[in-house]
C-alpha positions in Angstrom: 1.8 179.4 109.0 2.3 176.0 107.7 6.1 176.0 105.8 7.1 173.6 102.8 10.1 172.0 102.6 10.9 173.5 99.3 13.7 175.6 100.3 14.9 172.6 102.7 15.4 170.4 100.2 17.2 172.8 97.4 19.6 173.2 100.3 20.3 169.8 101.7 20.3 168.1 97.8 23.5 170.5 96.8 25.7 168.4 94.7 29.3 167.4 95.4 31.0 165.3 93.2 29.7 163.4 89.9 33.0 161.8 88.7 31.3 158.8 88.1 32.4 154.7 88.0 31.1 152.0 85.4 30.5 148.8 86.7 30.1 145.8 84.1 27.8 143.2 85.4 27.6 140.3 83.4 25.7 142.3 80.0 25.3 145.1 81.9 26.3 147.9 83.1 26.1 150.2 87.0 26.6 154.0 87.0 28.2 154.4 90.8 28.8 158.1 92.3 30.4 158.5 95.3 30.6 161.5 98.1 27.3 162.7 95.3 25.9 165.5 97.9 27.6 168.0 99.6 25.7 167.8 103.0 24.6 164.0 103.1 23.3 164.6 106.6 21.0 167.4 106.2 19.1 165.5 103.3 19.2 162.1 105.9 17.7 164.4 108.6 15.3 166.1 106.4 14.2 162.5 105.0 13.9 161.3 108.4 11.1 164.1 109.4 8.9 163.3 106.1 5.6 161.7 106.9 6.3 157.5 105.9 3.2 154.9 105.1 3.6 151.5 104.9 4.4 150.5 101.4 1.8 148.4 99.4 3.0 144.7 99.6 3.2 144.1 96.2 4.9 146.9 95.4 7.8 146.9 97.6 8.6 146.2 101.0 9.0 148.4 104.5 8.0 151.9 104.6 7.6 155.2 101.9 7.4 158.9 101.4 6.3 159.7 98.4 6.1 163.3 96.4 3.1 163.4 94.3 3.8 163.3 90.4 3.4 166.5 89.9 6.1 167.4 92.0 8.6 164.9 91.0 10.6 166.9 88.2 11.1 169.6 90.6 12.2 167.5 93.5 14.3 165.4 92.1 15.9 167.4 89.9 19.3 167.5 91.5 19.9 163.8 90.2 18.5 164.4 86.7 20.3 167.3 85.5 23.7 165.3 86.3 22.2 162.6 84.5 21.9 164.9 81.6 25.6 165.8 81.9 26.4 161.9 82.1 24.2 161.1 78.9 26.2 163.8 77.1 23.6 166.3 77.7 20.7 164.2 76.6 17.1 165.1 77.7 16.7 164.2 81.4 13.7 164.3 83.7 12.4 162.3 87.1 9.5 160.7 86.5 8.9 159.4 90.2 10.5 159.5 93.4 10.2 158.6 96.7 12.1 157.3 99.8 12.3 154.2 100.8 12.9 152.5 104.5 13.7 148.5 104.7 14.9 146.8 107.4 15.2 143.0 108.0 12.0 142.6 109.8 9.8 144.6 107.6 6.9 142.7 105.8 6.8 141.6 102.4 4.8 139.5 100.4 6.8 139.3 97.2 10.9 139.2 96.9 12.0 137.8 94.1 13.9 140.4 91.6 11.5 142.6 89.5 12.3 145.2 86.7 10.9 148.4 87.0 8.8 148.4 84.0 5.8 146.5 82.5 6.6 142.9 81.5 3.4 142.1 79.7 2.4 144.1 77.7 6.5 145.6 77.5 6.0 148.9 78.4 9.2 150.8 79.1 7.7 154.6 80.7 11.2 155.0 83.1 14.7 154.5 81.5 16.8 155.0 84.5 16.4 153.5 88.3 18.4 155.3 90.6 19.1 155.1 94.4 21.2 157.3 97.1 22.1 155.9 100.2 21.6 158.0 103.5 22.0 155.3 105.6 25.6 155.3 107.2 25.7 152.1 109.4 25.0 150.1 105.8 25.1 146.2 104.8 24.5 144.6 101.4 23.0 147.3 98.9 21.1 146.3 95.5 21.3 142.6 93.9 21.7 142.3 90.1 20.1 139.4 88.9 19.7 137.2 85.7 17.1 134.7 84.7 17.6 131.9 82.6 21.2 133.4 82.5 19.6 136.8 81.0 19.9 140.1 83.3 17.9 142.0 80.8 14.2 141.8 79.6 16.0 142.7 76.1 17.9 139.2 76.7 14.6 137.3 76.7 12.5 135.7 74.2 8.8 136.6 74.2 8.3 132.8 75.7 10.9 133.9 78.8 9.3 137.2 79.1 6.2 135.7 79.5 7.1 133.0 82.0 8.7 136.0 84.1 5.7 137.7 84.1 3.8 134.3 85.5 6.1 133.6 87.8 5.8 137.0 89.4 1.9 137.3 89.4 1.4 133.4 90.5 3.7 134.3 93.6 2.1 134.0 97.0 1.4 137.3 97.6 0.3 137.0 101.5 1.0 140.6 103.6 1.4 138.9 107.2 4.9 137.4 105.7 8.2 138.4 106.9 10.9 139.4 104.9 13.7 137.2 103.8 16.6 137.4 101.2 15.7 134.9 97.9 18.7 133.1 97.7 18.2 132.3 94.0 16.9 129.0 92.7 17.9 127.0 89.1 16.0 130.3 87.1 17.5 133.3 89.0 20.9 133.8 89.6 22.1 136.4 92.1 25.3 137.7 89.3 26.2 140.6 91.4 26.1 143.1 94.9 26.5 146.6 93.9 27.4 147.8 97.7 25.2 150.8 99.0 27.8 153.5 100.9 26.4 156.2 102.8 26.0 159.1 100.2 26.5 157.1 97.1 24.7 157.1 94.1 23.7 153.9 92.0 21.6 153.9 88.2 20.7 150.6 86.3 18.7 150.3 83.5 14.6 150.3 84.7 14.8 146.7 82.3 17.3 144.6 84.4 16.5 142.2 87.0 17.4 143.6 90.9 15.9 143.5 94.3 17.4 145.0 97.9 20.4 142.8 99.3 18.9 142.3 102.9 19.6 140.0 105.4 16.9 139.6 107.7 19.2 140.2 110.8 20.7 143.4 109.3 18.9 147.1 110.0 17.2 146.0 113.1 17.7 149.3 115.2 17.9 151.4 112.3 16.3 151.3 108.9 17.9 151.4 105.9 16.8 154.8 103.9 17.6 155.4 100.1 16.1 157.8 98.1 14.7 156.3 95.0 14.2 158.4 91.7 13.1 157.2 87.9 14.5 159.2 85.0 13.0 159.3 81.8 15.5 160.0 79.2 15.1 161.1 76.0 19.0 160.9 74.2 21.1 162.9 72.5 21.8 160.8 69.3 25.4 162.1 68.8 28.6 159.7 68.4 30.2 160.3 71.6 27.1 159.1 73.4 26.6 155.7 71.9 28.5 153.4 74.5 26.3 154.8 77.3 23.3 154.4 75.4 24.2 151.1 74.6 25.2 150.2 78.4 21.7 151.2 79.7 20.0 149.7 76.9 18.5 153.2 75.8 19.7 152.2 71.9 17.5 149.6 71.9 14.4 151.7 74.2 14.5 153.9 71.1 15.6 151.9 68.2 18.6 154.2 67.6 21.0 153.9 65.1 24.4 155.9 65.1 
């Protein structure tokens, strides 16, 4: 009989720790988790086994496994209901998730930093971009970028939006090219390296510039693995909450008022 990998993954995603870190990054603002799961190495092994495609080239780079949409809520519910806790018990659930596997030789035709929502038209479906490390032997981890000196698409004018969005479509989007680290140019500015430790957690708001801090001579005998969840959350307008929701930009998401 063929067996899931339900039961597999409820026990390898046991959580360990969620004292969390804030990180301020220029405007904004890095959740960091540390130690997050309980048995770090059962989840790499079990992500190891999964079935992995090459990722579409203007999407991201290297390789993926994907769960299926339907499944997502279920699956990647270990992250989201401590992000509920975090949010002060706000409405929390994962709206896509997936592994990733990079490595410095993997192809890509696009890497310059991206948000993780629609530019034009602004459409903001996922509040939350989160990604655990499994990789122990790890380099760099995630860029934060700004453009124009603005890390967040709430920053920008309509005109900088806009010429974001240009740039991004307008970029040579060829498959056969090899990966290599954007070192910035007088538009984007690399403002920070959140580092990626082996079973550490790391949440940005879906609406700030990022991309993977890769050199192109790192994770040549290994790839590097994250698992990478989106959490739509709906807040808990209360008081105690409103710093957060102002950090990850979720005030201005939903046009709250405290």
């Amino acid at each position: 009989m063929i067996e899931t990998i339900d039961h597999l993954w409820q026990d390898s995603t046991q959580v360990n720790n969620v004292d969390y870190k804030l990180i301020s990054v220029g405007t904004q603002t890095a959740l960091v988790i540390e130690d997050f799961l309980k048995y770090p190495d059962k989840l790499k092994n079990l992500t190891e086994s999964l079935p992995y495609y090459n990722s579409h080239p203007t999407w991201r780079p290297g390789k993926t496994s994907g769960f299926p949409s339907s499944h997502c809520p279920k699956f990647g519910a270990f992250i989201s209901k401590e992000v509920s806790k975090i949010f002060g018990d706000s409405d929390v659930e994962c709206y896509d998730l997936y592994v990733n596997c990079f490595n410095g030789q993997m192809n890509c035709s696009y890497n310059l930093p991206h948000v993780d929502c629609s530019i034009v038209p602004l459409s903001i479906q996922t509040h939350l971009a989160v990604n655990l490390c499994l990789t122990q032997d790890m380099f760099g981890g995630t860029g934060l970028w700004s453009y124009k000196n603005k890390m967040s698409l709430f920053e920008m004018s309509l005109q900088e939006i806009n010429e974001l969005y240009h740039i991004m479509n307008s970029f040579n989007r060829n498959n056969n090219i090899a990966w290599s680290k954007f070192e910035g140019d007088s538009n984007f500015k690399l403002e920070e390296v959140i580092p990626m430790q082996y079973n550490t957690l790391i949440a940005y708001s879906t609406t700030v510039l990022h991309s993977p801090h890769i050199e192109t001579d790192w994770f040549n005998t290994h790839d590097r693995l994250t698992i990478a969840a989106f959490m739509q959350i709906y807040p808990n307008v209360v008081k105690e909450n409103k710093k957060l929701l102002d950090d990850f930009n979720l005030s201005q998401i939903f046009n709250l008022t405290f």
